[in-house]
N, C-alpha and C positions, 0 to 999 in steps of 0.2 A: 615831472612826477618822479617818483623815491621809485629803487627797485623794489620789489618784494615779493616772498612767497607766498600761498597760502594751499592747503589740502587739511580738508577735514574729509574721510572718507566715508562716515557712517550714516547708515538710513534711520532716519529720526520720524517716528510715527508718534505726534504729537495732538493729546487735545484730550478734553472727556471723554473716558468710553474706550480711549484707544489700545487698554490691554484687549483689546477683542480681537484684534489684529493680530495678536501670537497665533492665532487661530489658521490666519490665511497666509501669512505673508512666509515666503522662503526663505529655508533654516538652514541656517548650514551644516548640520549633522543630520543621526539618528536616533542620537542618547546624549542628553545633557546633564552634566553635572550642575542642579541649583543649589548656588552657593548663597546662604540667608542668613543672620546673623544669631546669637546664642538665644536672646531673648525672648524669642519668643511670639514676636507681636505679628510675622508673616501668616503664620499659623492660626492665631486667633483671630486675625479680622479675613481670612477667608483668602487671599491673595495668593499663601503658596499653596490651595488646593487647584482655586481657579487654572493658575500658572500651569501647573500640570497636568488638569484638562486640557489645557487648548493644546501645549506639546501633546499628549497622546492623541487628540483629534486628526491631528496630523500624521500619526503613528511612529510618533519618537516617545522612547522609553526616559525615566528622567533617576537621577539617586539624588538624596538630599544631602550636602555636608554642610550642618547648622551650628559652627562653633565661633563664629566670626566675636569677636569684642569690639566696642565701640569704636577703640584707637587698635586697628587689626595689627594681628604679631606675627612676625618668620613663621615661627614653629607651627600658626595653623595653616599660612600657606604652606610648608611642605605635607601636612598631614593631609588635606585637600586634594593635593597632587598624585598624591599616594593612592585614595584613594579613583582619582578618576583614571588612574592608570589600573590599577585593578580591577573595574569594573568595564574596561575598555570603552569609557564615556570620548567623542569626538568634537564636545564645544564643549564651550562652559558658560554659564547663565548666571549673575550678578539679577538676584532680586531681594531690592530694601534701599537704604540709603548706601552712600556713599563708600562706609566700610565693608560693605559685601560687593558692590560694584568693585572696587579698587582690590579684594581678595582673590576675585574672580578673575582678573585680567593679571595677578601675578601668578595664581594657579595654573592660568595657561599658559604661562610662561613656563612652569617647570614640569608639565607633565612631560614634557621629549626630552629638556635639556637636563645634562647631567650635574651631581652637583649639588651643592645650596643654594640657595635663591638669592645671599649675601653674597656671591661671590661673582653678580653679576651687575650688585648696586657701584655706581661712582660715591664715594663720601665716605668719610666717616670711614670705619674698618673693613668695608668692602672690598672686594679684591677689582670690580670694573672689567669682569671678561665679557667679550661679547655671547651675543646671544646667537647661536650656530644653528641651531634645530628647529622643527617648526614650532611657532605657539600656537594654541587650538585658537581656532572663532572663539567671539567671546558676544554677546547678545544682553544688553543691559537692561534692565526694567527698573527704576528709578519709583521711588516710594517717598523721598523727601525733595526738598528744593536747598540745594546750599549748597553740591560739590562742584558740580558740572561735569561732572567724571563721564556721562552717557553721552560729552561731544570733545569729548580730548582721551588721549596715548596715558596719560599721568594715573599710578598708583602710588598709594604713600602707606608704607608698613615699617609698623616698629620693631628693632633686634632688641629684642626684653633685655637680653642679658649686659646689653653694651648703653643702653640709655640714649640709643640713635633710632631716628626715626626719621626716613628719607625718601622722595618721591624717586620715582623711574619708571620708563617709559622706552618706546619703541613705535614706530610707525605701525607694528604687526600686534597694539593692544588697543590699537582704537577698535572700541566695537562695531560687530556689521552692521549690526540692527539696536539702538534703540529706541523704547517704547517711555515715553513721558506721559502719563496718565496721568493730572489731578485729581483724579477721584481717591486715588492713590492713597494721595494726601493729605484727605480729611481727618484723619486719624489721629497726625503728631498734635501733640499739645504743648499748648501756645510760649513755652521759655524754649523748647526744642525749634519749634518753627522759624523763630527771634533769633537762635543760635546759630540755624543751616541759613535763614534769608539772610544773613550778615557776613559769613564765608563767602557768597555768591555774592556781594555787593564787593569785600575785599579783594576779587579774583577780577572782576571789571576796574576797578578804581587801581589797582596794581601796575594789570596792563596796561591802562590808560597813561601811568606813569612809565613804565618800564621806557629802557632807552632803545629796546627791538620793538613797538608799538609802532602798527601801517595803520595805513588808511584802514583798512579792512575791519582790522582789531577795533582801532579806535569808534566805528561805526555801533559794532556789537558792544563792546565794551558801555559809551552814553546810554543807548536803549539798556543796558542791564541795569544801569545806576537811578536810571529814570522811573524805571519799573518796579526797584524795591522802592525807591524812595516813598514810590505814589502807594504803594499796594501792601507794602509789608505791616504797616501798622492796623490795615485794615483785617487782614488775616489772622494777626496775633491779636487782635479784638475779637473775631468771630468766626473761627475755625469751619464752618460750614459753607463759608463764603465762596464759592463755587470761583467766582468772577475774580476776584481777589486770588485765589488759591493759583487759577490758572496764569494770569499775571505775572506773579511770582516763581511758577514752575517756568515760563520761559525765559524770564530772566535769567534764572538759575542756568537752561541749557545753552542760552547767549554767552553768561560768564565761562562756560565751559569752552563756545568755540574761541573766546577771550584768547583761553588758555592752550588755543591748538594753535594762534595765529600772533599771539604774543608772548607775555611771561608775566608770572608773577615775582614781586620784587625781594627786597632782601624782609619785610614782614611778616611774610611765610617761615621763610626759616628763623627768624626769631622765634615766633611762636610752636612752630615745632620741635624745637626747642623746649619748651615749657612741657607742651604733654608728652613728649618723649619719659622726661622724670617725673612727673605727675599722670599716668591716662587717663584719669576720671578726668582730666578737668576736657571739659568737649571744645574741639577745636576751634568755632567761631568763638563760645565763648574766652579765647585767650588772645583770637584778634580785634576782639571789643575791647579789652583791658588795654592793646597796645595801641590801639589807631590813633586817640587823640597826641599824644607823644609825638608817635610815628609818622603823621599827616602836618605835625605843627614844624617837626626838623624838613619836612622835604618843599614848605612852604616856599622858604627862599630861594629852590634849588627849580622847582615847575612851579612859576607861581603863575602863568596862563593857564596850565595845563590845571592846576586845583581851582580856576576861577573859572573853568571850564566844566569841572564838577560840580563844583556849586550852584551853575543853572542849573546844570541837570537836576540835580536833588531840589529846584524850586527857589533857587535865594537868587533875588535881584540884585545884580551887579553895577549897573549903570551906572547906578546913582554914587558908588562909593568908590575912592578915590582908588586909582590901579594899584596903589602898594596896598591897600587892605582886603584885594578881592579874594587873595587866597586863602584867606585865612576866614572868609567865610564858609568856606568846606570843610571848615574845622565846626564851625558853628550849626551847620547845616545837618554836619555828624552829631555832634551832642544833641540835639533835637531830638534826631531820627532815633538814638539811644533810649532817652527818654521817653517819647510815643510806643515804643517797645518794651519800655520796662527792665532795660537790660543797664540803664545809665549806673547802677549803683554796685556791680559786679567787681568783687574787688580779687586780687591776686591771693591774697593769705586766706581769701576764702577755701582754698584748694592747697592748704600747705604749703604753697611757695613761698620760698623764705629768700630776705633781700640779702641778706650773706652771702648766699649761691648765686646773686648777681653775674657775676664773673664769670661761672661756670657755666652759666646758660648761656652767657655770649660765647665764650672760646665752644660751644658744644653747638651752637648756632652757625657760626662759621667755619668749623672742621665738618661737619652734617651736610651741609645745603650753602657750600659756601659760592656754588654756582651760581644763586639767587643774586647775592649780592654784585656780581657784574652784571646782574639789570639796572642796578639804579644809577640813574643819572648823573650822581654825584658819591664819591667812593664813603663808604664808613667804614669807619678803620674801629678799633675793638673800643676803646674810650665813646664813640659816638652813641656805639650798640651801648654798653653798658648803661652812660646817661639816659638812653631813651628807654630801656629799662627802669630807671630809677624815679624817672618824669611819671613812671607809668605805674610805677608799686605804689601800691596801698592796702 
């Protein structure tokens, strides 16, 4: 048996019903900063009132800082920080999807430490200092299924002004407490839901590849791929699907311990890459654009480890000869694209333009060029580019 490590630290209160639990379960402050995104939708479907019931039931006071953007930026983490330092807030609470989860755990990042929040990222124009002061608790409430941010260290914020947008992370940004409600859930509609269940399928099928994948990973990782494959189209048919819905939410927080116990590969940073200079375009949707490229170059490189995906998502291998199994994981993904509705999702849909080909690789690799020593086999800037170009239309 292989070494390896593993620590995922946080308490996961998962299942229908389970934001009821903020109610009882032990917080680690007295005053939270909830951090919720610009739009609006915490507020309307009743969630950040709830939220803040059950903290005052407890008798903690709560401030709200609701500026988050879909693809979150520096400048609302430090305003965040700002103010939870002024309001002398002692956690911080990520409630919504992924970009108020991953805001919240860099705002606790800089309420003690001094500084820019860039001056702590590795990549790209970051200066890579460590992180010296405490970060606050950070307490996740999870509203979509797509990051897995509520069972991994990893935030990813974009520096507007530089066109970088890069994950980072700490042992001390895993949350104490998250809460994974499906009921949550009912809410997103059905090309959102297609968008985040395909992040959290890429975040399993990554690790599964990545060349740091254990036993461990490898375990969570299968059951995540199994779970969207079976449940995600049923979900994006029928948003009330209770049964479905949950399914998917734990896959999604499976992809996440994916992501504490292995890595994601250099397909992450491709595509972050793309919404770094584009942020509307939403992030699964730009790993849909690249996976069938991206899964066909790494066919020959894991071609057990993709015929190994391929059960999982359902496709008989047996029968077909060992040099063609992997590349039924290619076939298994166009499906699965398709049943979802997302197969016709094209790159110029979002302004990306194949000129800047180039620009997106060398920005993909100065960014997040860490990514790229997960994969098994090296891609050097011609490989990026091709599989960009496999992948424009």
């Amino acid at each position: 048996m292989e070494q390896f490590s593993t620590y995922i630290p946080t308490q996961i209160q998962f299942g229908p019903g389970s934001l009821e639990s903020l109610g009882r379960e032990k917080l680690p402050g007295k005053k939270a900063l909830i951090v919720v995104s610009a739009g609006g939708s915490m507020k309307r479907h009743g969630y950040l009132d709830r939220t803040a019931a059950l903290l005052k039931k407890q008798g903690i006071d709560s401030v709200i800082f609701d500026k988050i953007l879909p693809n979150p930026i520096l400048s609302h983490v430090m305003e965040g920080a700002a103010l939870a330092r002024q309001e002398g807030c002692d956690f911080v609470l990520g409630l919504g999807g992924g970009s108020s989860i991953d805001s919240a755990k860099s705002i606790a990042v800089m309420v003690n430490n001094p500084g820019d929040y860039w001056d702590y990222i590795n990549g790209g124009s970051g200066k890579g200092k460590p992180v010296t002061e405490a970060v606050l608790p950070i307490v996740a409430i999870t509203t979509t299924a797509g990051t897995g941010t509520e069972a991994d260290p990893w935030t990813v914020i974009t520096n507007q002004d530089k066109n970088e947008k890069i994950g980072f992370g700490t042992p001390d940004t895993f949350p104490t407490l998250s809460i994974v409600d499906p009921e949550l859930m009912l809410s997103v509609p059905p090309k959102l839901t297609a968008y985040q269940g395909f992040d959290a399928f890429f975040h399993a099928a990554e690790g599964y590849i990545a060349n740091i994948a254990t036993p461990i990973s490898d375990l969570y990782a299968l059951e995540s791929v199994r779970l969207v494959s079976r449940y995600l189209p049923r979900v994006v048919a029928d948003g009330n699907d209770i049964e479905a819905r949950s399914k998917v939410a734990l896959a999604n927080t499976l992809s996440g311990m994916v992501e504490s116990t292995s890595s994601c590969t250099s397909e992450h940073s491709m595509e972050h890459a793309l919404s770094a200079f584009k942020p509307e375009l939403p992030h699964g949707a730009g790993l849909i654009m690249l996976s069938k490229a991206y899964f066909t170059h790494f066919a020959s490189v894991v071609p057990q480890r993709l015929a190994t995906l391929a059960e999982a998502m359902g496709e008989e291998t047996s029968a077909v000869p060992e040099a063609d199994r992997a590349m039924l994981m290619v076939t298994a993904l166009e499906k699965l694209q398709r049943a979802c509705g997302v197969d016709e999702l094209k790159m110029s849909d979002y302004g990306l333009e194949k000129a800047q080909i180039p620009a997106y690789a060398q920005n993909a690799r100065n960014t997040m060029g860490g990514l790229f020593e997960m994969d098994r086999a090296p891609l050097n800037t011609q490989d990026v580019i091709a599989i960009y170009e496999k992948a424009y239309r």
